[in-house]
C-alpha positions as CSV (number, residue, x, y, z in Angstrom):
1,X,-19.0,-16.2,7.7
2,X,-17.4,-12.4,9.1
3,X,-19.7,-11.0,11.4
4,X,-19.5,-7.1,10.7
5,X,-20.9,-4.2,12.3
6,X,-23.4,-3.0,9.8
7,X,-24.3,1.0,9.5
8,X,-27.4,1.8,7.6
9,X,-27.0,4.0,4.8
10,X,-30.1,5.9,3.2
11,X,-30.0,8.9,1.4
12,X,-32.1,12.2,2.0
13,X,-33.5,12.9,-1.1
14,X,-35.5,10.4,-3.2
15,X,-32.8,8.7,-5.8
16,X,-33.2,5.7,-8.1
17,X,-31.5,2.9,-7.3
18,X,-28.5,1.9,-9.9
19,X,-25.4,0.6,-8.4
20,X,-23.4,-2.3,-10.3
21,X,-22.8,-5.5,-9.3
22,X,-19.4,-5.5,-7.6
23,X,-16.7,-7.0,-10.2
24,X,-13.9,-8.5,-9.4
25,X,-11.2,-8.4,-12.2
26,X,-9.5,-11.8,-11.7
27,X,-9.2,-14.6,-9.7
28,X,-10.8,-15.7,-6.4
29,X,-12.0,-12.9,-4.6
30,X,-12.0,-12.8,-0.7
31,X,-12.0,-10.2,2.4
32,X,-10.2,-10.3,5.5
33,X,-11.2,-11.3,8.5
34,X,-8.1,-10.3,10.7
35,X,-5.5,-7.7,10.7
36,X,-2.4,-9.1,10.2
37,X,1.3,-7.9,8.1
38,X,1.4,-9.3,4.8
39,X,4.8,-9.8,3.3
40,X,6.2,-9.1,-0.1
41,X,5.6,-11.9,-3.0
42,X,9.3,-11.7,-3.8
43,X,12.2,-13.1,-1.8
44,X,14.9,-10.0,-1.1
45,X,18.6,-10.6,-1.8
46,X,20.0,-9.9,1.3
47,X,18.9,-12.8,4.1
48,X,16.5,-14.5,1.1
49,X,13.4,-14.3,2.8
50,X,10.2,-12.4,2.1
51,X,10.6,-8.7,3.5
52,X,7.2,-8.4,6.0
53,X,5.9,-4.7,4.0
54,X,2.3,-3.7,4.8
55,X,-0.4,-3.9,7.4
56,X,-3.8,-5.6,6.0
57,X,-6.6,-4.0,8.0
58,X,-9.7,-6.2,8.5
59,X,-12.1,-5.8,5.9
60,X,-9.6,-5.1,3.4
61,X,-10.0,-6.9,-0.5
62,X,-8.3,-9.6,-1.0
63,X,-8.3,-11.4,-4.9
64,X,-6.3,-14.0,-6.3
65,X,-5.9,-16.0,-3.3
66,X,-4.0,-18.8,-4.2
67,X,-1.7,-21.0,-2.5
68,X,2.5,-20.1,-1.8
69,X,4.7,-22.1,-3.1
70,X,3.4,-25.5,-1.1
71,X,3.1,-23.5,1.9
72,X,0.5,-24.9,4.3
73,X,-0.5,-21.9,6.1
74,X,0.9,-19.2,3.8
75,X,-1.6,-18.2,0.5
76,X,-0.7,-15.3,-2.4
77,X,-2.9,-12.5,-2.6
78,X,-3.2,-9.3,-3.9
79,X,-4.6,-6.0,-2.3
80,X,-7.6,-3.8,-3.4
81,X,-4.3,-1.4,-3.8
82,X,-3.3,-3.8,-6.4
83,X,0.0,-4.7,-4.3
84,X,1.1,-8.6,-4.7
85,X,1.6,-10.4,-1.1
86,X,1.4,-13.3,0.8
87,X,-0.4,-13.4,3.9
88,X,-0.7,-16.5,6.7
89,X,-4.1,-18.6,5.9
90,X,-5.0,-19.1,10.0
91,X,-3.9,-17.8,13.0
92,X,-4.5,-20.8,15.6
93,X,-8.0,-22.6,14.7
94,X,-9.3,-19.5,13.0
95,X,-9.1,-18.4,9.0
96,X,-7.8,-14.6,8.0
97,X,-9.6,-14.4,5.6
98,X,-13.0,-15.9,4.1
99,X,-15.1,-15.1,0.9
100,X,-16.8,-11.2,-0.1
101,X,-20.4,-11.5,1.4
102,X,-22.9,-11.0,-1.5
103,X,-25.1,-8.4,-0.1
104,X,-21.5,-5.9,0.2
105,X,-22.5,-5.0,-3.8
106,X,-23.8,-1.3,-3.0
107,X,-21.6,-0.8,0.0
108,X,-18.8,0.8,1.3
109,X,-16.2,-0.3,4.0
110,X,-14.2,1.5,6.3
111,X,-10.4,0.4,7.1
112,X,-9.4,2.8,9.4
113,X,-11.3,3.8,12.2
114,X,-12.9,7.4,11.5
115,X,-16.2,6.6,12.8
116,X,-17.4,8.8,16.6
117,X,-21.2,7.7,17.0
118,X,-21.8,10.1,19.3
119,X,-20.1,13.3,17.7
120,X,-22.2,16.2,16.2
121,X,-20.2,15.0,13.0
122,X,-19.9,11.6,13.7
123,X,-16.3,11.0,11.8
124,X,-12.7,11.9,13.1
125,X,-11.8,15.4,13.1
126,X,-8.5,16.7,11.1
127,X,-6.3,15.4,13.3
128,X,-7.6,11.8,14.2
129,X,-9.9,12.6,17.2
130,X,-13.4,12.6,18.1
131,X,-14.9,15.6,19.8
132,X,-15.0,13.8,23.1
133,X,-11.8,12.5,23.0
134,X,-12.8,8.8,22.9
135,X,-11.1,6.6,20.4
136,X,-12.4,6.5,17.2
137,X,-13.9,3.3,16.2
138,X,-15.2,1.8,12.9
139,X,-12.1,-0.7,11.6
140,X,-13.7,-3.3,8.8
141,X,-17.7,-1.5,9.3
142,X,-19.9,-2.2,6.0
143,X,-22.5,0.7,5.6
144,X,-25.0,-0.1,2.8
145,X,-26.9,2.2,0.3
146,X,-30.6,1.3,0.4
147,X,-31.9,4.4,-1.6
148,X,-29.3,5.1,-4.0
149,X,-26.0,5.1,-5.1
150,X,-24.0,8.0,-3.6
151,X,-23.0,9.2,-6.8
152,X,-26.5,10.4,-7.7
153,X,-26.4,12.4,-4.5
154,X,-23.8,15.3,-6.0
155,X,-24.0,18.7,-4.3
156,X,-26.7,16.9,-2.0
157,X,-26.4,15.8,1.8
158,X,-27.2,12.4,2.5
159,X,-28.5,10.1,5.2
160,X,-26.5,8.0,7.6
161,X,-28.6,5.5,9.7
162,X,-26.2,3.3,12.0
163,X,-27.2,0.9,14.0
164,X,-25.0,-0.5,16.7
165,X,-24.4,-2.7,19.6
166,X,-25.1,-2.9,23.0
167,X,-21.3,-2.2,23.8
168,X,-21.0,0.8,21.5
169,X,-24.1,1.8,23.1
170,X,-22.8,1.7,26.9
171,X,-19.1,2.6,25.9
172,X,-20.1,5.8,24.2
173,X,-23.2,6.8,26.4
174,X,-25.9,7.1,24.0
175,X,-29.5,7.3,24.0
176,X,-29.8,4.8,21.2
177,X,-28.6,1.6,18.9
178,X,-30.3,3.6,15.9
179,X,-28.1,6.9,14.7
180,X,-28.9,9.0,11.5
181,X,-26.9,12.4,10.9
182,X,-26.3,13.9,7.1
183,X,-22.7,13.2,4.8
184,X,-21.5,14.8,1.9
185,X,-20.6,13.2,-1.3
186,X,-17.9,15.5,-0.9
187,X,-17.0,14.0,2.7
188,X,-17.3,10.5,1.6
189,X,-15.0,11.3,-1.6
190,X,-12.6,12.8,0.9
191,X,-12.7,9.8,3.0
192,X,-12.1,7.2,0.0
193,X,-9.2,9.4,-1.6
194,X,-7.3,9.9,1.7
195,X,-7.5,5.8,2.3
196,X,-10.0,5.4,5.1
197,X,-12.6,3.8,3.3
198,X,-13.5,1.3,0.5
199,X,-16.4,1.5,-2.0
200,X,-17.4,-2.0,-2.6
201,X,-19.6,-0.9,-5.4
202,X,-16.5,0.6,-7.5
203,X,-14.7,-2.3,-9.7
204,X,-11.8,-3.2,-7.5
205,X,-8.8,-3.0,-7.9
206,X,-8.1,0.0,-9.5
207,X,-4.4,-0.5,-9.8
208,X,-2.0,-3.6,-10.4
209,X,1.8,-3.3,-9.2
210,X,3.6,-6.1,-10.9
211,X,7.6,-6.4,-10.7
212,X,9.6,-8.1,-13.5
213,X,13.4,-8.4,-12.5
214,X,15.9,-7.0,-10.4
215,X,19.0,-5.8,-10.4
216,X,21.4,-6.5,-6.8
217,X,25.2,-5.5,-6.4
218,X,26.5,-6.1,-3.2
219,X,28.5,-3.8,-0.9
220,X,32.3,-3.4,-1.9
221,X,32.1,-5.8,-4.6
222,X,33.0,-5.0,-8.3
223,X,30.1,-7.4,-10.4
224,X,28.9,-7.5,-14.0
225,X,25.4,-8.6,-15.1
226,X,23.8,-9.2,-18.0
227,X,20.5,-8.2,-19.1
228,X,19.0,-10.2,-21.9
229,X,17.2,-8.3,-24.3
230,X,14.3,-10.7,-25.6
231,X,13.1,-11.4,-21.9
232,X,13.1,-7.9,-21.7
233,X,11.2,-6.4,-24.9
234,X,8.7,-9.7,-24.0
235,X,7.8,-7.9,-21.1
236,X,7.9,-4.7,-23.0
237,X,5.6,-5.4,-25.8
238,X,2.5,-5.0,-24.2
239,X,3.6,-1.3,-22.9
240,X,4.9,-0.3,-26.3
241,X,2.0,-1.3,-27.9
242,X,0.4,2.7,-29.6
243,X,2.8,4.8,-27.1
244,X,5.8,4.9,-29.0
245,X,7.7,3.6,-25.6
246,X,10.9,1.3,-26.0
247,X,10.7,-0.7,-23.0
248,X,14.4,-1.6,-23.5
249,X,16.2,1.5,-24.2
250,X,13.6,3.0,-20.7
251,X,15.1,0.4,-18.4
252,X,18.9,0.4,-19.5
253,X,18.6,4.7,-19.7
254,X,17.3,4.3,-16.0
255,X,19.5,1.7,-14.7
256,X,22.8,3.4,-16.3
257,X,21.5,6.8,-14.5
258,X,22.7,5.2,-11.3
259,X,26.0,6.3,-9.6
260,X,28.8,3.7,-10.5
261,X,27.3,1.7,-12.5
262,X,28.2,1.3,-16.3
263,X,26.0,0.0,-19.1
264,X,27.3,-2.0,-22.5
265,X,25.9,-3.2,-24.8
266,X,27.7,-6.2,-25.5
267,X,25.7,-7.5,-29.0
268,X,22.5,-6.9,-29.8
269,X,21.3,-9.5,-27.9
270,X,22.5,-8.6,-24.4
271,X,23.2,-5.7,-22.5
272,X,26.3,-5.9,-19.7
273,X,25.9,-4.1,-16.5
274,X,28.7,-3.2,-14.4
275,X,28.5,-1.7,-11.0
276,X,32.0,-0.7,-8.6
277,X,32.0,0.7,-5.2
278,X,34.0,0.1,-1.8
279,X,31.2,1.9,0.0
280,X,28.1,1.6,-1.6
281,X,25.6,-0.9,-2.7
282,X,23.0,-0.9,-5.1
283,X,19.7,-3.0,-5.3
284,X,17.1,-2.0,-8.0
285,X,13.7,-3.4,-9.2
286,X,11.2,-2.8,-12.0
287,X,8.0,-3.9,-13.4
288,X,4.7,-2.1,-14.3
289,X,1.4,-0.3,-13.1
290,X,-1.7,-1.4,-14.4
291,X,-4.6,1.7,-14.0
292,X,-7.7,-0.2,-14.4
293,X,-9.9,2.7,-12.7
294,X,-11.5,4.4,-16.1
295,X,-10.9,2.9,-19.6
296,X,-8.0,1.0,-21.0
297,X,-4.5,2.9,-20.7
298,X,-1.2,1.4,-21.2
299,X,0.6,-0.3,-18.2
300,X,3.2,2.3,-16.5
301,X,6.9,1.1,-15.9
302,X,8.2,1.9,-12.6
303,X,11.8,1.7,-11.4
304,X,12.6,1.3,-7.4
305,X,16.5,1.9,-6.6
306,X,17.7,1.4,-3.4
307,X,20.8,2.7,-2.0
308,X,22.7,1.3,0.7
309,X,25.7,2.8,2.9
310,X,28.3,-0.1,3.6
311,X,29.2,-0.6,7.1
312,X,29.4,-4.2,7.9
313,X,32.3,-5.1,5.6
314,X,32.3,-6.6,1.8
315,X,29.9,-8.6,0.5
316,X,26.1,-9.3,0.6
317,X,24.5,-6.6,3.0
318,X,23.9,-7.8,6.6
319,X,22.2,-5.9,10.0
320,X,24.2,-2.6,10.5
321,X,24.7,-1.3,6.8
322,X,20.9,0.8,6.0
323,X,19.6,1.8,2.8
324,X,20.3,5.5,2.7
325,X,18.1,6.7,0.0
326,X,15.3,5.0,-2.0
327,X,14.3,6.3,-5.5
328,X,11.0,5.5,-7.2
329,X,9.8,6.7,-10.6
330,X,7.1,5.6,-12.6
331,X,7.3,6.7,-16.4
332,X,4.5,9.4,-17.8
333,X,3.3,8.3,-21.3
334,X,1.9,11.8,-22.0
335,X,4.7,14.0,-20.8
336,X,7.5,11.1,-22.1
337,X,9.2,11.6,-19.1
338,X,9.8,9.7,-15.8
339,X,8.0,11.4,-12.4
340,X,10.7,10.1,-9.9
341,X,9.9,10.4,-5.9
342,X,13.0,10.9,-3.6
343,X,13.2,9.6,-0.1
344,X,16.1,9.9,1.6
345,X,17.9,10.3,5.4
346,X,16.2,13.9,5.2
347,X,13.0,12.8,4.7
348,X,13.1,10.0,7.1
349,X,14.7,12.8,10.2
350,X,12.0,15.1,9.0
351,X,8.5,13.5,9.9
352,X,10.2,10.7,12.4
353,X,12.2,10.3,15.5
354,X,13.9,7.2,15.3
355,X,16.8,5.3,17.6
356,X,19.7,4.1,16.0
357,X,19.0,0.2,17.2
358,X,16.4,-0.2,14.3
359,X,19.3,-0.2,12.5
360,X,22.0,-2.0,14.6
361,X,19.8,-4.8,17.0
362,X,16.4,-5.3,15.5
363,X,16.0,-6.0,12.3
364,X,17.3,-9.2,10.3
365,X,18.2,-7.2,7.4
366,X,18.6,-3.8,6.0
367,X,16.2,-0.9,6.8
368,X,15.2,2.4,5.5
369,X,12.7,2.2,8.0
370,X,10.9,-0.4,9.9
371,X,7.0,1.0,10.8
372,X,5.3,-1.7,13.1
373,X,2.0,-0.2,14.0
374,X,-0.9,0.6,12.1
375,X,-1.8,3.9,12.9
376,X,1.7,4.9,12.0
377,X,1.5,3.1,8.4
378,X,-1.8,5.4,8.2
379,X,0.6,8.4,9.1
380,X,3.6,7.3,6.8
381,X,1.0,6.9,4.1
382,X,-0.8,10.4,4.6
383,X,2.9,11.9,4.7
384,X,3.7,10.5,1.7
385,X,0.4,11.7,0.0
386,X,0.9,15.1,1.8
387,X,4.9,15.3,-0.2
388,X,3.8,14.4,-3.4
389,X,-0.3,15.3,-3.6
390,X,-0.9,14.1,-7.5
391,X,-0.2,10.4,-6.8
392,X,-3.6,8.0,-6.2
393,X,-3.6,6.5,-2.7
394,X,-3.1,3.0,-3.8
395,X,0.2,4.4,-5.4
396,X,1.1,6.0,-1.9
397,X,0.3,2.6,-0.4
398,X,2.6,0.7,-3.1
399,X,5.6,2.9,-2.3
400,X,5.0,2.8,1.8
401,X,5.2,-1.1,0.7
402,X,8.4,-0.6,-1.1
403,X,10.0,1.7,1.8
404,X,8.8,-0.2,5.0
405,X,10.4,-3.5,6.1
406,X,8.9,-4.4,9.0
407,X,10.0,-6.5,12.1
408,X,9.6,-10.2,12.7
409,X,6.4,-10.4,15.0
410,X,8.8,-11.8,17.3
411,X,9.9,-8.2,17.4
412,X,7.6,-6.1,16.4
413,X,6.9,-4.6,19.6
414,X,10.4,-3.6,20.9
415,X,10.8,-2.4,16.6
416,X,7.9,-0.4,17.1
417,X,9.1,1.7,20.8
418,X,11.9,2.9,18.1
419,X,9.9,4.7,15.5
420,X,7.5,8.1,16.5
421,X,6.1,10.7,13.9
422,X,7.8,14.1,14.7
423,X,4.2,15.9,15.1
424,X,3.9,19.3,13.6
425,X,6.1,19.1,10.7
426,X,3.8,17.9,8.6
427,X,0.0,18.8,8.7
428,X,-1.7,16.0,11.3
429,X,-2.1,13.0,9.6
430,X,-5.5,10.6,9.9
431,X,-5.8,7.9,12.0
């Protein structure tokens, strides 16, 4: 069983209690009990191994946990973002993750750690600090509503009652175990939206990021491919169904909108792509969101394009050559266009400081950039948020996914000297 820090939750005025049962969508449903970096379900083309993408904070969802591929210690899981993983079952004698405790139903979780208990406002200022300067704490907390759901409490304070341990206690100088001080709906809504926090009681997750196929033409190298047009529409059915969306004529409009490439269609059965450069490579992937948060909408197709500057010679990719710009649009069903998301070299030298041996010594395979810490995949996170402010956080987390390629934890350490946020540019991120 995880033994979490609880926090009391009740609220100030008199509410009646209705909170749903929480619901998971599929699968086995699980928490975990460790942080640890998760890598991506899919093998990469360049060294064939499974890119390591995100940090997995303690406390974080986990559903469909299943085993990988025969691996002992390895399962598949995916996210409360709704991103697909695979994530190592023990660390030494001790399990990463375990089942979602019952009692969690009308609860909330934190997963960053925004919590000061002994600050007049008792969660992290603007820019990540408590008032006293002591290091924020909270990572995997539970607090529970006892009075009420908190979206009953609209336009109303509500009460906090945390109670905590002897070390908190001692470490932070206070009076008391027992805490209460007043929240916002509107504080807690903040919270959630920027990421910090979890609300078990909501249906979880809220999105689903599924890839289909992928695309891969290596540096130098002038290759044809063929895309078969009944996997395709088999995969598109489901999307086309009442949107008037071609799945097909999307995906070879997006893939031909690529520099050098060429699309044919050689029958109407397959479609040929060609793709020629001496200096560039190309790598993209597609597949679709699923937004489960409100109602039943039609899955969104999404196209990740990744461009790579050639500098270790012809052929497959290898340490030296770095993926100089990575394009990611997901199509809008209303507006029947695509929303496409840019980040390139620019972006990268604008919000981060980073030494040229990420590219040329550390990693085992290509980079656009290689974040190693958690608090700075909470900053590359907000940053993206703060670029483009319309997308949901789980999208933002999907796309950090899709950017990062993290170091071996061999090397994560001397990866992560190599990487700072360039304070200042950007408003000051959360922890």
């Amino acid at each position: 069983m995880i033994l979490y820090r609880s926090v009391v939750v009740t609220f100030l005025a008199s509410l009646i209690f209705s909170s749903p049962a929480f619901c998971q969508p599929y699968g086995t449903v699980g928490e975990a009990s460790t942080g640890q970096w998760a890598e991506g379900r899919d093998r990469d083309p360049f060294v064939e191994q499974r890119p390591v993408q995100i940090y997995i904070p303690i406390g974080t969802l986990l559903f469909d946990l299943s085993p990988a591929d025969g691996l002992d210690n390895y399962v598949n899981a995916v996210t409360y973002h709704g991103i697909p993983v695979r994530i190592i079952r023990k660390i030494g004698n001790a399990w990463t993750y375990d089942e979602l405790e019952a009692d969690t139903r009308n609860a909330l979780r934190l997963v960053r750690p925004i919590f000061c208990p002994g600050a007049s406002g008792h969660f992290t200022h603007s820019d990540g600090k408590c008032w006293n300067d002591l290091a924020p704490i909270g990572e995997g907390w539970t607090f529970y509503y006892l009075d009420g759901n908190p979206d009953d409490a609209t336009g109303r304070n509500f009460l906090l009652s945390a109670t905590v341990g002897p070390d908190i206690v001692s470490d932070w100088n206070l009076n008391s175990s027992t805490m209460q001080f007043p929240m916002s709906k509107h504080e807690l809504d903040r919270w959630e939206t920027k990421g910090a926090l979890i609300r078990l009681d909501r249906n979880h997750p809220l999105h689903l990021f599924k890839f289909i196929d992928s695309l891969y033409f290596p540096c130098g190298m002038n290759e044809k491919k063929t895309l078969e047009h009944a996997v395709v529409q088999e995969f598109g059915a489901e999307i086309e169904a009442g949107v008037g969306f071609n799945f097909l004529e999307w995906l070879t409009a997006k893939i031909s909108l690529s520099a050098n490439v060429g699309v044919s269609e050689t029958d109407t059965k397959t479609t040929t792509i060609s793709y020629a450069s001496e200096t560039a490579s190309l790598f993209q992937q597609w597949g679709v969101m699923r937004d489960l948060s409100e109602g039943e909408k039609p899955d969104v197709p999404f196209m990740i394009e990744k461009s790579f500057e050639c500098k270790a010679g012809i052929g497959p990719n290898a340490i030296g050559d770095r993926i100089i710009n990575v394009s990611i649009s997901f199509w809008n069903h209303e507006e029947q266009q695509n929303t496409t998301l840019e980040f390139s070299t620019e972006w990268l030298n604008r919000n981060f400081e980073i030494s040229e041996v990420l590219y040329t010594d550390l990693p085992t395979r290509p980079v656009y950039i290689s974040i190693n810490s958690p608090k700075l995949q909470n900053t590359a996170i907000d940053l993206i948020l703060e670029d483009y402010n319309f997308l949901h956080y789980n999208q933002a987390a999907f796309i950090f996914s899709q950017l990062n390629n993290a170091c071996s934890s061999q090397r994560r350490d001397a990866c992560q000297n190599h990487v700072k946020f360039v304070p200042g540019v950007q408003a000051n991120p959360t922890n």
